[in-house]
C-alpha positions in Angstrom: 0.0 0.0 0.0 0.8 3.4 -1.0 0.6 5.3 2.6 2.3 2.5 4.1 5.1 2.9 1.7 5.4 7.0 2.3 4.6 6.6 6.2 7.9 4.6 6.0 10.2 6.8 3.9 8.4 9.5 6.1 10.2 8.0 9.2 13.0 7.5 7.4 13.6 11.4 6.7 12.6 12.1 10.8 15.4 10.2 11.3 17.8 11.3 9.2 16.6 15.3 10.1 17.5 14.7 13.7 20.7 14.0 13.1 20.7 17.2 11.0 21.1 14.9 7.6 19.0 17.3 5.7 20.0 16.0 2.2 19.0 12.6 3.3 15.7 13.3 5.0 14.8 15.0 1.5 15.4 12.3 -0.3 13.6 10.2 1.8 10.7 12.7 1.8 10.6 12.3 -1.8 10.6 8.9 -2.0 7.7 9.3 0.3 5.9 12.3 -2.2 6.3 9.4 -5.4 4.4 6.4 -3.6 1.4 8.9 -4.3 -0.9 8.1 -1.2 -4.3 9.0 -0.8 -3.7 10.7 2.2 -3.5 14.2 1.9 -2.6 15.0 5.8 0.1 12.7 4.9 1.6 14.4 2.3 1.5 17.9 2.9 3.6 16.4 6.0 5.9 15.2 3.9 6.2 18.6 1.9 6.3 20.8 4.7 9.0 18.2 6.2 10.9 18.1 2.8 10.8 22.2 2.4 12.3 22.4 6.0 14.9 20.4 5.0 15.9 22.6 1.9 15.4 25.7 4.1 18.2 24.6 6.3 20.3 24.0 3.1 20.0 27.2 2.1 17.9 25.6 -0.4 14.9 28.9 -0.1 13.4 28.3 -3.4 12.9 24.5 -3.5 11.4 25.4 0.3 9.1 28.0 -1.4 8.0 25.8 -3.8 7.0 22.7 -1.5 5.4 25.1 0.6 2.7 26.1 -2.9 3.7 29.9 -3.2 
């Protein structure tokens, strides 16, 4: 299943943002965003997760555009 798939590479990303991995926990998050889940509380989690990421990188446009603007 789809949501079990991203709820998985969701965790993954929390893990690897505690340590401060940011690259890592946005490429989990993405893996996350591609299983496609019907879940919309579940994505936007994983965007708003994945945008934090890049804003810590420095990366202020990929964060802009996860965040919709």
């Amino acid at each position: 299943f789809a949501s079990d798939r991203a709820t998985k590479y969701k965790e993954e990303g929390n893990r690897f943002y505690e340590f401060k991995k940011y690259r890592n926990a946005i490429i989990a998050y993405t893996e996350g965003i591609k299983q496609r889940c019907s879940d919309p509380t579940l994505n936007a989690v994983l965007f708003c997760n994945r945008a934090t990421s890049n804003y810590y990188l420095g990366n202020y446009r990929s964060a802009l555009r996860d965040c919709g603007l």
